[in-house]
DOMAR-691756 format. One record per residue (C-alpha): residue in one letter; y, z, x. Coordinates in pm, 1 decimal, always signed. Layout:
# residues N
- A/Y/Z/X;
...
# end
This chain:
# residues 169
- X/-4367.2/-1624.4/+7332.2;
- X/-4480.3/-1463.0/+7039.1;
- X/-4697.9/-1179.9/+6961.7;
- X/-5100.8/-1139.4/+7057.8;
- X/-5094.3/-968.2/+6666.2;
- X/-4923.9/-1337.1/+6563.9;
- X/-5143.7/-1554.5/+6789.0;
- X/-5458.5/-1356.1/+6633.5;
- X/-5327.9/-1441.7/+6300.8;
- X/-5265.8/-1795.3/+6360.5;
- X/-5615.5/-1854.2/+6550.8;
- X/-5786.2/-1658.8/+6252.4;
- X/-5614.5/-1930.0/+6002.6;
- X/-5724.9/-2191.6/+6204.0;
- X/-6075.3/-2077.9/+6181.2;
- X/-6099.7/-2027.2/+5813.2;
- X/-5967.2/-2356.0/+5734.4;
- X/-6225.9/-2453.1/+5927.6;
- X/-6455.8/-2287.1/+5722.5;
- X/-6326.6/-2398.6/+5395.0;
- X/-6441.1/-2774.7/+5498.7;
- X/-6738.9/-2619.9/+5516.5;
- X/-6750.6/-2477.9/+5175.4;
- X/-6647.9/-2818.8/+5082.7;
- X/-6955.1/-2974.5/+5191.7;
- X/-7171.2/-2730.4/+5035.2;
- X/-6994.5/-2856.2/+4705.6;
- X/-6996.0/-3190.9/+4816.0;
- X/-7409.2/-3174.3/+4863.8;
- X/-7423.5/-2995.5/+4570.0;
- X/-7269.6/-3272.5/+4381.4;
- X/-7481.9/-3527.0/+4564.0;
- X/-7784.1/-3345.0/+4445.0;
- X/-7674.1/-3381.6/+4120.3;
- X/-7600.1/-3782.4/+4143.1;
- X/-7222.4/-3692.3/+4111.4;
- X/-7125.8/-3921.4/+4325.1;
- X/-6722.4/-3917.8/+4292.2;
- X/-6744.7/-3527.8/+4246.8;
- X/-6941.5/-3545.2/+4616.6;
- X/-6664.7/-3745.4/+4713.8;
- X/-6347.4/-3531.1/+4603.9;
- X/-6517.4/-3261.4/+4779.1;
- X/-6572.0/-3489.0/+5107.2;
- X/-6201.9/-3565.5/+5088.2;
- X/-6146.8/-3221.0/+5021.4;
- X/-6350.8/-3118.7/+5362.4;
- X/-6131.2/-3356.8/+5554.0;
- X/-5837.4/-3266.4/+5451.6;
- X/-5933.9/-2901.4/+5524.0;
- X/-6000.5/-3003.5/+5889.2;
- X/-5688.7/-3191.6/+5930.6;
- X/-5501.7/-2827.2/+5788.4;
- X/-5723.9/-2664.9/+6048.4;
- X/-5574.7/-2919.3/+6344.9;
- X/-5224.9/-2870.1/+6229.8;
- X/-5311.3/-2505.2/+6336.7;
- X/-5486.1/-2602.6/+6659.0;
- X/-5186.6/-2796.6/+6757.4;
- X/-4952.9/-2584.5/+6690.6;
- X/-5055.1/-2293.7/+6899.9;
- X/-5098.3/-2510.6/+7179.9;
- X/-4720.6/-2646.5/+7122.1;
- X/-4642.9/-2289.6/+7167.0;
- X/-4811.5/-2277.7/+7490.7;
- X/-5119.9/-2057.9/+7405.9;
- X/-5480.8/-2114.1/+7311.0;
- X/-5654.0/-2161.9/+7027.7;
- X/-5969.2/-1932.0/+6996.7;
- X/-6259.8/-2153.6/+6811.9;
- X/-6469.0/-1884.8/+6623.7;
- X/-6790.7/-1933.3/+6415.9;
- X/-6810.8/-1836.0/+6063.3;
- X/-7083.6/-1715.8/+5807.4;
- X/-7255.4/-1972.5/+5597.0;
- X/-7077.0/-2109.9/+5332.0;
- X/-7183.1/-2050.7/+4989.2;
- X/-7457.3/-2330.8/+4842.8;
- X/-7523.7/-2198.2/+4525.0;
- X/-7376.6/-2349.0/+4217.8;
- X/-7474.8/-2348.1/+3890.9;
- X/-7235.5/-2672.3/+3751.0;
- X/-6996.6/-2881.2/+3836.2;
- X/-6732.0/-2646.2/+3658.9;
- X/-6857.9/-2363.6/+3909.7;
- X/-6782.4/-2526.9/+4243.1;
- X/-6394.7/-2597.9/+4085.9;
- X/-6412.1/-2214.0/+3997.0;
- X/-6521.4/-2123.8/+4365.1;
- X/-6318.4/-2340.4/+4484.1;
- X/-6023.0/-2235.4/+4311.5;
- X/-6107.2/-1882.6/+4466.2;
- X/-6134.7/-2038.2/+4782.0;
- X/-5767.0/-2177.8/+4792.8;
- X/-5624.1/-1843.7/+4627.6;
- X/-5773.6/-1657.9/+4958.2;
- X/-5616.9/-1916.2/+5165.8;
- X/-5285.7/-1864.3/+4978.8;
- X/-5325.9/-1490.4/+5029.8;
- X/-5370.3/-1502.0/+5422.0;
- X/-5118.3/-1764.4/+5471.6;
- X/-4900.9/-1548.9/+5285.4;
- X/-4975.7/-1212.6/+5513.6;
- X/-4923.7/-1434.4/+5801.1;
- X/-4575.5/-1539.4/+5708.7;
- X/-4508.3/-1200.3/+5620.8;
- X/-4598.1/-1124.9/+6029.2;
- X/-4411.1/-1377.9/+6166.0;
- X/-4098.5/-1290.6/+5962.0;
- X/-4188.1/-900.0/+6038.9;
- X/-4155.5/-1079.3/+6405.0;
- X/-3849.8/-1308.2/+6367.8;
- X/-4044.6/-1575.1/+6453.8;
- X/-3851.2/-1896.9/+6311.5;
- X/-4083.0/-2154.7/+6465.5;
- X/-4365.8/-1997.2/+6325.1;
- X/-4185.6/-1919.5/+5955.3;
- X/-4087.4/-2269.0/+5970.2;
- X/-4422.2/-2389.4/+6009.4;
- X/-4606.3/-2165.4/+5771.3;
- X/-4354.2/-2304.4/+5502.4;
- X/-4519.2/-2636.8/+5481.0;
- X/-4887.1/-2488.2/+5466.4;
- X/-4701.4/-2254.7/+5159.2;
- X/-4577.4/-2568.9/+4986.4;
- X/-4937.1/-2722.7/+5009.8;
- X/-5106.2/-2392.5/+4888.3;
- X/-4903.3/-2397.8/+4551.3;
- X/-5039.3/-2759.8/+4504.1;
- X/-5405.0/-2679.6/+4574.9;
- X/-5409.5/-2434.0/+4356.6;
- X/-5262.7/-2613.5/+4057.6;
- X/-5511.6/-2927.3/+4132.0;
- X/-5800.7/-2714.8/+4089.8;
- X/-5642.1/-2542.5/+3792.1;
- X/-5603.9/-2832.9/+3647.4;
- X/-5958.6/-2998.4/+3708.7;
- X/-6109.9/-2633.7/+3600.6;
- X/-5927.8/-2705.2/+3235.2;
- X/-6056.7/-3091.6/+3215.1;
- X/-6397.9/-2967.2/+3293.1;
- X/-6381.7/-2710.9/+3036.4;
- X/-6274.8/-2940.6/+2794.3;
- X/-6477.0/-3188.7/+2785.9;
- X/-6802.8/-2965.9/+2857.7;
- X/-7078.9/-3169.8/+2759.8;
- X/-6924.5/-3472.4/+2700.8;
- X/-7159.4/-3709.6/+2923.6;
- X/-6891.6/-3983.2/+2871.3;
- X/-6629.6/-3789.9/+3003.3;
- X/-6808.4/-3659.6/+3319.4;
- X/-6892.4/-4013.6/+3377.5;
- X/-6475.0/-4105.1/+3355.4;
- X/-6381.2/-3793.9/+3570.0;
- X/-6689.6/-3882.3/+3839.4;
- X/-6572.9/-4224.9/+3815.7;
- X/-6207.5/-4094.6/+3883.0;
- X/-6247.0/-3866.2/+4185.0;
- X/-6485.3/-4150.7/+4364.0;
- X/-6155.4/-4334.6/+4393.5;
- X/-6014.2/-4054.2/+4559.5;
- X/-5901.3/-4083.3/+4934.3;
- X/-5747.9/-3870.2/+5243.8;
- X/-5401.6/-3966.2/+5333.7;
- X/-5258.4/-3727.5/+5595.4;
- X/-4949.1/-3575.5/+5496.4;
- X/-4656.8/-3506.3/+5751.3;
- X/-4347.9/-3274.0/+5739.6;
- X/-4019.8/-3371.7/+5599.5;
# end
């Protein structure tokens, strides 16, 4: 059994990944909007996989026999000035997910709670990719800046992009 301070923690998680697939979409229409139609769809892909983070949660405090508490959220941001903005928002996005999966690991090893540690790892792994994707995509963007030509490759690029659930080793 673990810990009603734990359980919050784990519920709150769940929530806010919740929430991030719905900053997602607000990128995602903003991108639309803007007829950047494989930028739209990173950030659809994006949402999803946000959700499927979110169910990993879900399912995982109902494997330790408890419930998970489905919370609404505020409204996600929908004001962007450029492309280049939702990566930098969104980069801030994933380094506040990092942060709170991080003080919830720190609980659960406050608590001794291996199951929990164990589990957290994974979500730790994925957090140190996120951020270096968007890292990444931030410096493309603002190198090319203008370059029409080389929006059109990147948009091109990310419309390819799919969700492919990923599973623990």
């Amino acid at each position: 059994m673990i810990s009603k301070k734990l359980l919050q923690g784990l519920n709150e998680q769940m929530n806010f990944e919740f929430f991030s697939a719905h900053a997602y979409m607000a990128m995602a229409a903003y991108c639309s909007a803007e007829s950047l139609d494989g930028f739209a769809n990173f950030f659809l892909v994006q949402a999803e996989e946000e959700r499927f983070h979110a169910m990993k949660f879900y399912n995982f405090i109902n494997a330790l026999g408890e419930r998970a508490i489905i919370t609404g959220f505020e409204s996600p941001n929908n004001d962007f000035t450029s492309v280049l903005d939702c990566f930098e928002k969104a980069l801030v996005q994933e380094k506040e997910v990092t942060k709170r999966i991080y003080r919830l690991s720190d609980i659960a090893w406050d608590e001794r709670e291996h199951a929990t540690i164990n589990f957290l790892k994974w979500f730790i792994d994925e957090q140190v990719e996120e951020e270096a994707m968007f890292d990444n995509i931030i410096q493309k963007l603002r190198r090319i800046q203008n370059d029409n030509n080389a929006m059109f490759m990147l948009d091109s690029e990310f419309a390819k992009r799919t969700f492919t659930p990923q599973t623990q080793a």
